[in-house]
C-alpha positions in Angstrom: 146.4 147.7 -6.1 146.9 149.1 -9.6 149.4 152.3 -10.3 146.5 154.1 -12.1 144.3 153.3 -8.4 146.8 155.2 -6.1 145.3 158.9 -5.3 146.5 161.9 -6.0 145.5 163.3 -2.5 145.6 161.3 0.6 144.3 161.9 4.2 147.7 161.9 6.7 147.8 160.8 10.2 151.1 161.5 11.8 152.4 159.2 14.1 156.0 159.6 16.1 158.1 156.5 16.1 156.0 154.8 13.7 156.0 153.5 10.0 154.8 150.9 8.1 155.8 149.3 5.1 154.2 147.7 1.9 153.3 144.2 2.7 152.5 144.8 6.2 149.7 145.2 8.4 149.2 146.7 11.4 146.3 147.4 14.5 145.1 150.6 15.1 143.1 152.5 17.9 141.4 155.9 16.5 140.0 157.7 19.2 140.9 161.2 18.5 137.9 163.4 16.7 140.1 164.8 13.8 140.9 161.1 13.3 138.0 159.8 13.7 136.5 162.0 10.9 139.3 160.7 8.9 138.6 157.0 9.0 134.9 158.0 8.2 135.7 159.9 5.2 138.1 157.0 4.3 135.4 153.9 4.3 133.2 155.7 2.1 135.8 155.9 -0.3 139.1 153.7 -1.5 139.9 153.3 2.4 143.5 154.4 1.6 145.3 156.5 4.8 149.0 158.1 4.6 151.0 156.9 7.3 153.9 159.2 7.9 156.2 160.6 10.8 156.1 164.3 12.4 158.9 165.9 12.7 160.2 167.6 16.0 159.6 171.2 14.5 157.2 173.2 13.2 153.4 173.7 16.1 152.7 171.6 18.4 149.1 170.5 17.0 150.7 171.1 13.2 154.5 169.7 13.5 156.3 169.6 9.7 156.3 166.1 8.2 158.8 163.8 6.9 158.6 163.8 3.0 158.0 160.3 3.2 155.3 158.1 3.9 153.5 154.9 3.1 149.5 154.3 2.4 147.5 152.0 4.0 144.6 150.0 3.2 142.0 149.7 5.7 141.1 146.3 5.8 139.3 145.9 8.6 137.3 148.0 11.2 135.3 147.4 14.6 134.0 150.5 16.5 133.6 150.0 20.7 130.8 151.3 22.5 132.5 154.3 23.8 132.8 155.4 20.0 136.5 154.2 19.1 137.4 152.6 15.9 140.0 149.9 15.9 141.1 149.6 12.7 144.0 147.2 10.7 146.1 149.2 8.0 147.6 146.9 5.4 151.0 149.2 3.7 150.8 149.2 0.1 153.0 151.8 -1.3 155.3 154.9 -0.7 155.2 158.0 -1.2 156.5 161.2 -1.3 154.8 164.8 -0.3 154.4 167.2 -2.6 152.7 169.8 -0.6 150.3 170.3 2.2 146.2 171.2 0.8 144.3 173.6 2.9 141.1 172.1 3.8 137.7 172.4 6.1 138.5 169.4 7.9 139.8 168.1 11.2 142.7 166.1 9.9 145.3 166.9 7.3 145.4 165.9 3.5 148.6 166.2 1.5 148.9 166.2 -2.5 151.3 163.1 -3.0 153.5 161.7 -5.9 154.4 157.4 -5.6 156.4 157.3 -8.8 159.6 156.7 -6.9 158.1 153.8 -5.0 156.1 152.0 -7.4 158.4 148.5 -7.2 156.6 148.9 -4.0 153.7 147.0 -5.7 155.5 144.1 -7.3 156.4 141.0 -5.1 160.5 141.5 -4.1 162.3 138.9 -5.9 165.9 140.2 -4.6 168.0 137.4 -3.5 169.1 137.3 0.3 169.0 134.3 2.5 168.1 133.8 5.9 171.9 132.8 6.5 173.5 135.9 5.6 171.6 137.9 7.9 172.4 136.0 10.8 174.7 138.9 12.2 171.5 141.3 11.7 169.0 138.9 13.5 171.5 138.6 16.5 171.9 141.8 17.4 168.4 142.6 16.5 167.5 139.7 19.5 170.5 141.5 21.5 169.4 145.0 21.2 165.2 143.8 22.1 166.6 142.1 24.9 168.2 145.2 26.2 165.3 147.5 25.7 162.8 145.2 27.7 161.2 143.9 23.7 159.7 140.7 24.0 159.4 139.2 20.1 157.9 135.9 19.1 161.4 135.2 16.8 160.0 131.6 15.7 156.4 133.8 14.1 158.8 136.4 12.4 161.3 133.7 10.9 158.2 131.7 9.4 157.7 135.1 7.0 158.9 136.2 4.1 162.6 137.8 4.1 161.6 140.9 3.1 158.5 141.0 5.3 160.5 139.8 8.8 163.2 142.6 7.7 160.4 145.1 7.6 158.4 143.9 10.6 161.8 143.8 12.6 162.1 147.7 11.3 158.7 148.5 12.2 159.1 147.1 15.5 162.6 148.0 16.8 163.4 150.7 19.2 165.3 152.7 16.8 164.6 156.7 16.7 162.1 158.2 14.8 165.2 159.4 12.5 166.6 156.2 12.3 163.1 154.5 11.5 162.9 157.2 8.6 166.0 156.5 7.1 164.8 152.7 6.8 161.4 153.1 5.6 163.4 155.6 3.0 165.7 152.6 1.5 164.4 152.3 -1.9 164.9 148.6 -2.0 165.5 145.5 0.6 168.8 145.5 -0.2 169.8 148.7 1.0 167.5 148.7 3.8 169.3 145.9 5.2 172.6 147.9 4.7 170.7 150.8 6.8 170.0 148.5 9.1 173.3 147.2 9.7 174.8 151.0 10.1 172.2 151.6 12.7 173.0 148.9 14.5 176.7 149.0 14.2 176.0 152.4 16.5 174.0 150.6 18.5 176.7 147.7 19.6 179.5 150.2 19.8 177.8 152.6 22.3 176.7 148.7 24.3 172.7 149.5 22.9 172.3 152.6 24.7 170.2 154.7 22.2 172.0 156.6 19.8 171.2 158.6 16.7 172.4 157.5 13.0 173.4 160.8 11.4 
């Protein structure tokens, strides 16, 4: 996708916990009306959805947002017979919220900026090796272990660098804080150092959960 392609104003479905990155896809199942609505609206149109994280304030049906997110293509869709989409989102870029826009709808639509993020579109050509990571990947196996994760290591290692390091922060048990401040790295590089801090906290407290402040 092309910078002068990316909207202005993009639907947002808030998910706890979860974030996705550019380069990556991942399954869905819609079943809520408001969300429903919202994948409808979406296939008649550029398919694009804002993937982003509620925060723990704000109502209970309304919670305040992180200020960043990352759109998804859909690029695929099946509907059940009990009316439930299953949908795959691929990431293509981040963003950042500029404000919230009223609307007459069941799901929530944001005016978005991607300016920051739009290295997000070109292929990463940073230099890390498998090798130096090794550290990263062991108490990344150490810490899945602990929380009961089971993780097809041999699938990951056969993807790109920066791709396993995103699917292996996609995936991880961290805290929705902690998964924020990943998907926030502007670049692999300091993602990986992110990632290392977070886990640092993690080895020191023996992988019992603990919050990177």
């Amino acid at each position: 996708m092309k910078k002068d392609e990316l909207p202005k104003v993009i639907p947002i479905f808030p998910l706890s916990n979860f974030i996705i990155f550019p380069r990556t896809t991942v399954p869905l199942n819609i079943f809520e009306p408001r969300y429903i609505q919202m994948v409808d609206t979406c296939m008649k149109g550029n398919r694009l959805i804002g993937m982003i994280q509620p925060k723990k304030t704000g109502e209970p049906k309304k919670p305040d947002l992180f200020e960043v997110g990352c759109a998804g293509k859909i690029t695929s869709f099946n509907e059940t017979e009990d009316g439930r989409y299953f949908i795959s989102l691929n990431g293509i870029c981040r963003f950042k919220i500029l404000r919230e826009n009223n609307n007459n709808k069941l799901y929530r639509e944001c005016s978005i900026n991607f300016d920051e993020y739009f290295d997000d579109l070109q292929i990463s050509n940073e230099e890390i090796k498998f090798s130096n990571l090794k550290l990263i990947f062991n108490s990344l196996k150490n810490l899945f272990k602990k929380q009961g994760y089971i993780i097809n290591w041999k699938d990951i290692e056969k993807k790109k660098l920066d791709q396993t390091i995103n699917t292996l922060s996609m995936a991880s048990p961290f805290s929705l804080e902690e998964k924020q401040i990943l998907l926030e790295s502007k670049n692999l590089n300091l993602r990986i150092k992110k990632l290392e801090e977070i886990l640092k906290t993690y080895t020191l407290d023996e992988f019992s959960n603990t919050t990177l402040q």
